[in-house]
N, C-alpha and C positions, 0 to 999 in steps of 0.2 A: 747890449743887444736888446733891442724893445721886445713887447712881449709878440706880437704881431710877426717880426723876422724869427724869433722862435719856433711859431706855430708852423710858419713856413718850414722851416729846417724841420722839422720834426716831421712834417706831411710828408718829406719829400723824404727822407731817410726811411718811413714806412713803407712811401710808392716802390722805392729802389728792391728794397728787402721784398716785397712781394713780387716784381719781374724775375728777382732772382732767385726765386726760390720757385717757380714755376716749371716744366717741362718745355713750354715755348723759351725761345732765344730770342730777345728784344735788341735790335740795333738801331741806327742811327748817321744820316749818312748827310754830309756838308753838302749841298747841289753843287755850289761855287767850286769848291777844290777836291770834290770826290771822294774825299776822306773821312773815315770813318769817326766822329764825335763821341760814338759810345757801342760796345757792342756785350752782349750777358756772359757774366764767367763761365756759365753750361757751356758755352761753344768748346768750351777744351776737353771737359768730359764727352760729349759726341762728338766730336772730331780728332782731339788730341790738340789740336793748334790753341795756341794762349791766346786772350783777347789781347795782348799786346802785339801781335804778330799781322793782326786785321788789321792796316793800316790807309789802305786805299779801295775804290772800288774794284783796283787791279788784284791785288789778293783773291776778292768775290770771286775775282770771271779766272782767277788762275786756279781756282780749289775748283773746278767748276769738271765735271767729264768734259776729254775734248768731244763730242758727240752732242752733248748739249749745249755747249758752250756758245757758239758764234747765234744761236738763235735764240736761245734765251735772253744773251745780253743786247742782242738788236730788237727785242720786246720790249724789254725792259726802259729800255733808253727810250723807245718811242712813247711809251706809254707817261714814263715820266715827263716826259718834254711835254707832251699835249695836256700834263694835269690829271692823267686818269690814275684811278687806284688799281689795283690789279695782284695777279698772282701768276706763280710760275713755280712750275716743279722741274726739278732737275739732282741729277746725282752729282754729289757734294764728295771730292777728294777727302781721304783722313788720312792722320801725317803716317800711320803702317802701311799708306800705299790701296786699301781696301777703297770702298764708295759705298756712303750710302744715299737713301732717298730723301727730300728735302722739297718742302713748301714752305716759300716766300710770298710772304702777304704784306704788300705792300701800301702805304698811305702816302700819298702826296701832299706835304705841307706847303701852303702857299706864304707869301707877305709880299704885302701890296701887288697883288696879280701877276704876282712871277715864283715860280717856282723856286721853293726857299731849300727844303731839308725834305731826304725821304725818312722814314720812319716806318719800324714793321716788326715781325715776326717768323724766327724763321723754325717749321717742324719736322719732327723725323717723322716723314711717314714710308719707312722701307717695308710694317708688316701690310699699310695698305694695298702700296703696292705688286707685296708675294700676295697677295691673296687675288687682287684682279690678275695677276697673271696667274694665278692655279683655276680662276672660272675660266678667261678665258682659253688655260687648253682645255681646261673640259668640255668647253663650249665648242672647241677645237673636233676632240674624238668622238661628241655626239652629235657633231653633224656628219662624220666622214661615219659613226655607225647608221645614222638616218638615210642617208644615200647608200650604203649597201644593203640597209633594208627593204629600201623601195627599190633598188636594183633583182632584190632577190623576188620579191613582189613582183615585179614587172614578170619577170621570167615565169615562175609559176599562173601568172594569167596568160600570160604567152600561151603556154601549151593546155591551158588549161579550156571547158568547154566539149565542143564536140569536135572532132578531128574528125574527117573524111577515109578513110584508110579503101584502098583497091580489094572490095571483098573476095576475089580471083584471085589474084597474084601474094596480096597482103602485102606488099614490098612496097608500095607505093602512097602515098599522103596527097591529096588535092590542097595549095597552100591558098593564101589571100588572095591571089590573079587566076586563080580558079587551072592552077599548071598543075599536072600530075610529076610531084619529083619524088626523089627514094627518100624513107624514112631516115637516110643517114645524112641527107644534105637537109632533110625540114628540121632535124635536131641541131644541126649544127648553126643554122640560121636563125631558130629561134629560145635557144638557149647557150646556157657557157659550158654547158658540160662536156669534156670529151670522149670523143669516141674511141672504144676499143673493140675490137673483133675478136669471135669467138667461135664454138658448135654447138650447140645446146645438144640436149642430149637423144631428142628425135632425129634430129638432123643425121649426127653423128650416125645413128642406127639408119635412118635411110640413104647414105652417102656410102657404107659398107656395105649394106644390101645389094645397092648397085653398083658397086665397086666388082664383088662379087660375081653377080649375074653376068658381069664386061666379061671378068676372066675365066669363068666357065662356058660362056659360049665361046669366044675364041677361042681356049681349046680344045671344044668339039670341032670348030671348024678345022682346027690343026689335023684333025683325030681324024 
């Protein structure tokens, strides 16, 4: 072995040893026969599947959530065909049956203007993903409180300002159309609050009074 095909083996037995000893998963993928050339031993540790097991690009699209599946690998495939590089996230089967999250960063190797080998990386990103989905519920319950805020808001300017009140009767509110209606239909239309009825306690005392008065003059007139 010359010294030159040594330097070679020894570069390359460094490159190897450094993909695999990474977090990222380095694959390798035949354009011609869709099969898989090379894929990092990690893949068994986050998935459980052996790299002997990745044998085709059908493995890929069969580890693949059925939800993600028919669209990502109609991406993929276009994006390959045309020559673009590209990425795709999708939830990745493991062999317990669970899924998790996974970006595919992919490189299109050419030879002679034709698409030769894809070549990439593949990463677990399942915490980036819990975490865009924990802003966006938050994002979620602070718009549905911002709209009950301004809902609440609305209301208190509603009624808020000078109201019109019947200074005679006091039963009555003048609304926006300049209509005299009862303070129980202007509440009811310009706020959510509901109505209960009641006596206050003057009432009460002048509703007796003249309860009163009724029954004692009828029975004078009895008398």
């Amino acid at each position: 072995m010359s010294d030159h095909t040594s330097v070679i083996t020894i570069n390359s037995n460094v490159y190897k040893t450094l993909l695999e000893s990474t977090l990222a998963i380095p694959w390798k993928i035949n354009w011609a026969t869709m099969t898989f050339d090379y894929i990092g031993p990690q893949i068994e540790e986050l998935l459980g599947w052996s790299p002997s097991s990745w044998k085709s690009a059908e493995d890929w699209a069969a580890r693949m959530h059925p939800d993600d599946r028919q669209h990502v690998v109609d991406y993929c495939v276009a994006q390959s065909k045309a020559g673009i590089n590209h990425e795709a996230d999708y939830r990745a089967l493991k062999k317990d049956g669970g899924y998790i999250w996974i970006r595919d960063v992919v490189h299109v190797a050419r030879k002679d203007g034709e698409v030769d080998s894809l070549v990439g990386f593949m990463f677990d990103i399942s915490e980036r993903k819990a975490l865009e989905q924990s802003l966006q519920d938050s994002n979620t319950e602070l718009k549905a409180s911002n709209e009950a805020l301004q809902m609440a808001l609305k209301a208190i300017k509603t009624i808020g300002g000078i109201i019109p009140i019947c200074g005679w009767c006091g039963h009555k509110i003048k609304d926006s159309d300049n209509q005299w209606i009862s303070v129980e239909k202007y509440m009811i239309s310009h706020t959510e609050a509901d109505i209960s009825h009641g006596m206050c306690p003057d009432c009460k005392e002048d509703f007796l009074k003249t309860y009163k008065d009724k029954l004692d003059s009828q029975h004078n007139t009895n008398t």
